[in-house]
N, C-alpha and C positions, 0 to 999 in steps of 0.2 A: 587615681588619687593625686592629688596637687602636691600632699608629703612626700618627698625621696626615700625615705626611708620604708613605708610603707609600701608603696611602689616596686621600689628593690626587693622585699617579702615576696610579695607576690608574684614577679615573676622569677624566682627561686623555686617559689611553691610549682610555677607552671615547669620550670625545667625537670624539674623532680619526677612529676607528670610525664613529660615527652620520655626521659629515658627508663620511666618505669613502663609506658606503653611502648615503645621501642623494643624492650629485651623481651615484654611478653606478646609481643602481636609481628616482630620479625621486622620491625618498619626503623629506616633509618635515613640521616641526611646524606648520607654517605653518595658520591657523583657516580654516576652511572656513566653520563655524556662523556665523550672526548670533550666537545661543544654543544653551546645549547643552540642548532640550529639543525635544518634539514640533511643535511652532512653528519652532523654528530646522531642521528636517529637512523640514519642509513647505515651508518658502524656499528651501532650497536646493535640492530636487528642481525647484521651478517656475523657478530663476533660470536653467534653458537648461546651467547648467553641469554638472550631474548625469545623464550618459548612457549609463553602465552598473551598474544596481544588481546585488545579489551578492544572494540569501535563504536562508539557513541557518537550516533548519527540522528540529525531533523532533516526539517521538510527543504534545506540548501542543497541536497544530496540529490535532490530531485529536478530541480527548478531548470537545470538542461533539457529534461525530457520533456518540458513546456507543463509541467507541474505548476503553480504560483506557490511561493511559501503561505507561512501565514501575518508575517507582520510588515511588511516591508511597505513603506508610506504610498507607495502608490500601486506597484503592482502587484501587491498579497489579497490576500484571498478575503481577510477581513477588508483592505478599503475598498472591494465591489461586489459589496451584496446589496447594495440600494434596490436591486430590485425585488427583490425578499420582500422589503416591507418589514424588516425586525426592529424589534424595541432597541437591540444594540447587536453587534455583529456577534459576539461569540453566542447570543443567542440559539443559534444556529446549533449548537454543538453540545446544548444547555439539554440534560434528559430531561426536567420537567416541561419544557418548553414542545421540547420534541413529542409527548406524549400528547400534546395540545393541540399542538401544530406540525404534524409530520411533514407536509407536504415542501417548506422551503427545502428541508435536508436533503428530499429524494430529489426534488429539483437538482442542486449542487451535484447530489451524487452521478445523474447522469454526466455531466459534465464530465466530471475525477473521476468515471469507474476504473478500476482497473481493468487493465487488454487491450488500452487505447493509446498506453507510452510505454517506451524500449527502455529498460536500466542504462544509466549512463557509463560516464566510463570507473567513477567512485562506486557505483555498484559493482562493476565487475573486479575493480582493486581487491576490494572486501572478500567477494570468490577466492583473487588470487592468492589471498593471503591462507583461506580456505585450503587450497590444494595444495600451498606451501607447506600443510601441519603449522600454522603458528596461530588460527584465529581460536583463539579460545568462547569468543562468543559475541555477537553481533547485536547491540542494544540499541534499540530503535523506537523514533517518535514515531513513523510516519505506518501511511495506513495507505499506502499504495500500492504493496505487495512488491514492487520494485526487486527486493530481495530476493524472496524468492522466486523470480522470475531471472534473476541472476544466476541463481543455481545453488542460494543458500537451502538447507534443509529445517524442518521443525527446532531441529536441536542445536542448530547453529544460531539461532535466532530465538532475541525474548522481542517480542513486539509488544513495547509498553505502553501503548496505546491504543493498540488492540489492532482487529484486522478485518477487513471485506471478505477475506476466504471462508469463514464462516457464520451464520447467523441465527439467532433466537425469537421464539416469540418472548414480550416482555414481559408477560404475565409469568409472576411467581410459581402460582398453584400449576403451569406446565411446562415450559421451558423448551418448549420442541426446538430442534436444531433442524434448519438448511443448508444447503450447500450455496458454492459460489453460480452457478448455473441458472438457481432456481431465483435466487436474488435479482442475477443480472437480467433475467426472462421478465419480471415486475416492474421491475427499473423502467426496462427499453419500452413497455409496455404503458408507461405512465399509472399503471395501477400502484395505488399503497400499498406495500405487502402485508397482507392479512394472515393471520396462521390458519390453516386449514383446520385443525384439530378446535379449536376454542374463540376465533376470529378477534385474537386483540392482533395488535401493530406485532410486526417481526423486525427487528432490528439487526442491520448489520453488528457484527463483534470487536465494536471502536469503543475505545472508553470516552463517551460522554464530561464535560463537566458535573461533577453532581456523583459521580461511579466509581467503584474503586478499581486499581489498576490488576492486574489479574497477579494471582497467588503467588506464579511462577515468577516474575517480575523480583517481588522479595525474599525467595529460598535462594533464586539462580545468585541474586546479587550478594547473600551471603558467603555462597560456596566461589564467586569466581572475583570477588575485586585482591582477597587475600592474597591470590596466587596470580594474579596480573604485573606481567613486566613491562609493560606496555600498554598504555592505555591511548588513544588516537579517537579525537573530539573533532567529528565533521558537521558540518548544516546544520550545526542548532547555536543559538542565541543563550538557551539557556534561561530561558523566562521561565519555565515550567515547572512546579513542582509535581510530584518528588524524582521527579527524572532530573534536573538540574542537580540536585541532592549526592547522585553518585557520582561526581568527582570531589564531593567533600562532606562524605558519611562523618562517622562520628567525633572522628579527630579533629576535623577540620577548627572545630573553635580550637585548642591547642597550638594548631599549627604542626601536625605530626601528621604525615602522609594525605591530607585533605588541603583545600584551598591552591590557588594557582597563582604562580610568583612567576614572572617572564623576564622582568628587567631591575629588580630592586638590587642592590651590594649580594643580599642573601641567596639569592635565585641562585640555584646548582641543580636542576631537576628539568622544568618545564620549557617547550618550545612552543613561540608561537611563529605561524609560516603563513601569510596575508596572501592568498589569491582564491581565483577559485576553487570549489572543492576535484571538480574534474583535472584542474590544471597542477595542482599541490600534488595529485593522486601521481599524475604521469612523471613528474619531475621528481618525486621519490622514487617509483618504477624505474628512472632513468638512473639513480645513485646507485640502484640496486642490482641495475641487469635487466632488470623485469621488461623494460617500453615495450620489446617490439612482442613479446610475448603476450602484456595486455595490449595492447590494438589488436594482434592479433587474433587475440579472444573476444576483443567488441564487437569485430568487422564479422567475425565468423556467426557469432550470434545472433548479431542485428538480422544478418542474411537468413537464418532459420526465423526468426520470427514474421521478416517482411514474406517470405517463402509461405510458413502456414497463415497468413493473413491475408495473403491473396489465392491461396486456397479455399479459405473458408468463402473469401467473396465469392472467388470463381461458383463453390457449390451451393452460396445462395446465390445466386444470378441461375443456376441452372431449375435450381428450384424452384424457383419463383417465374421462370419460362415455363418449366412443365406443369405447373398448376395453372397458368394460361392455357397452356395449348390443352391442358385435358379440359379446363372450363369452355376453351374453344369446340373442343369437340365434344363434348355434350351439348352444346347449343347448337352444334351440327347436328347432331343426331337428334333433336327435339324440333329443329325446321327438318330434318328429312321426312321424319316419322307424322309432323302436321302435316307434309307433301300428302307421302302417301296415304293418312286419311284424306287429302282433300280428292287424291285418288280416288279412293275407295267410293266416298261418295258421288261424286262424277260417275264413275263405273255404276252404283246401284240407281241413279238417275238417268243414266242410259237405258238400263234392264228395264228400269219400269217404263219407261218411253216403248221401249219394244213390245214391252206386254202387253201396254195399250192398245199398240196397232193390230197385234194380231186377235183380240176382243172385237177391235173394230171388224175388222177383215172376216170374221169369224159372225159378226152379226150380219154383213151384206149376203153371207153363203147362206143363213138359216132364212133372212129373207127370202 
């Protein structure tokens, strides 16, 4: 309002608001930081007071593992789909679209399957924070499994945008679930995945545009933003609803524990730290003590995965020799076996050659 007076009402009315929501929901402006910088977040995780972090993570968390996010002007994932052929790129990710048109998505999805990129080194932070005792729970855009290949488990993790580890037929009336195996078997295969039971499309378990995000998503985030001491916002932009949403649930128009303040006279709370997500990760590890314990966790696991991946090749390279060499030798044994009929018959072309003669021989005695 343009009246002062009125004006002053109203944000009266709103303070009234914050510290009636304050005394009953436990939320206050009260500083927590020494400083609002990376320093002051590395004190206050080691002062003993900080004992449930929150990590809200997108598709930046990934984009070391040669993931593309999804917006980034030239090398996201929407500015190269030209070859799709889409009416527009998020198309792609559109369920009515997909029901239409499955075939661009599984296209893409060979590309992104998951088991073809290592967790970086912000995946593995998240673990560390994990075996610290302090990750109260891992909320995430991304649909790469990334996580848990890091070593998060179900419960550690709400995947609000759903996941490849499990998949559905999309028919209502049945609903049958896949594993990630039988998915990936389809995929590599260029087949559409069909449901065996009812033959409509089987869809990985991604939330679509168009889909709701799954149930867990809004129970978990009731029971865990309340008791968050710490909340830590990696790889996302933050375009997204309603995942954008949980760093400014309901208070946020108030201004009472929602919305983010970095640099204004007011700011007593939030930090923002400008680099990569990998590079932020180590340089906090470094505040903390942590570095050499996460590399040493990266270096150790990358080696376990490059180790069964070249395992796995090694046993298809073997298997794909021994279906050779047995198709080899059955084709041996089909030219031996035509041999020896051409034996045989030779041999019974002999026999009768000799019959003859001794018919003949046998007519000059009766003469």
């Amino acid at each position: 309002s343009d009246d002062g007076e009125a004006s002053g009402d109203t944000e009266s009315k709103l303070d009234f608001l914050r510290n009636l929501f304050s005394k009953t929901l436990g939320i206050s402006g009260e500083k927590v930081l020494d400083e609002l910088t990376l320093e002051g977040v590395a004190s206050y995780i080691q002062s003993g007071k900080c004992k449930n972090i929150i990590c809200m993570v997108g598709a930046g968390i990934s984009t070391s593992a040669g993931i593309p996010d999804f917006r980034s002007p030239d090398t996201g994932l929407y500015a190269n789909l030209q070859k799709y052929n889409l009416p527009y790129p998020e198309a792609i990710f559109q369920i009515d679209y997909f029901k239409k048109h499955p075939e661009p998505f599984f296209a893409l999805a060979r590309e992104l399957y998951p088991g073809q990129f290592k967790p970086t080194v912000c995946h593995y932070f998240i673990k560390l924070l994990k075996d610290k005792g302090l990750l109260k729970r891992c909320y995430s855009q991304n649909i790469d499994t990334l996580e848990r290949v890091a070593g998060l488990e179900g419960e550690d993790l709400i995947e609000a945008h759903g996941t490849f580890y499990t998949s559905h037929c999309v028919s209502f009336m049945c609903r049958k679930e896949y594993d990630l195996d039988w998915m990936k078997e389809k995929i590599f295969s260029d087949d559409i995945p069909k449901c065996d039971k009812c033959s409509n499309l089987v869809k990985p378990d991604i939330v679509f545009f168009g889909e709701n995000l799954p149930k867990r998503f809004f129970t978990s985030m009731a029971m865990d933003f309340p008791r968050c001491d710490l909340l830590i916002i990696m790889g996302t932009s933050l375009q997204v609803q309603p995942f954008a949403a949980l760093v400014d649930p309901i208070l946020g128009i108030i201004s009472i524990g929602g919305g983010m303040d970095f640099d204004s006279a007011k700011a007593y709370r939030d930090v923002a730290h400008i680099s990569t997500c990998d590079d932020g990760c180590l340089e906090l590890a470094e505040l903390l003590g942590w570095k050499a314990e996460l590399e040493e966790m990266v270096k150790r696991e990358h080696e376990k995965i490059n180790s069964k991946a070249e395992e796995e090749q090694t046993n298809q390279s073997s298997g794909a020799a021994g279906k050779a060499e047995s198709g080899k030798a059955e084709s041996g044994k089909a030219e031996s076996g035509k041999a020896e009929s051409g034996k045989a018959e030779s041999g019974k072309a002999e026999s009768g050659k000799a019959g003859s003669g001794k018919a003949e021989s046998g007519k000059g005695e009766v003469e």
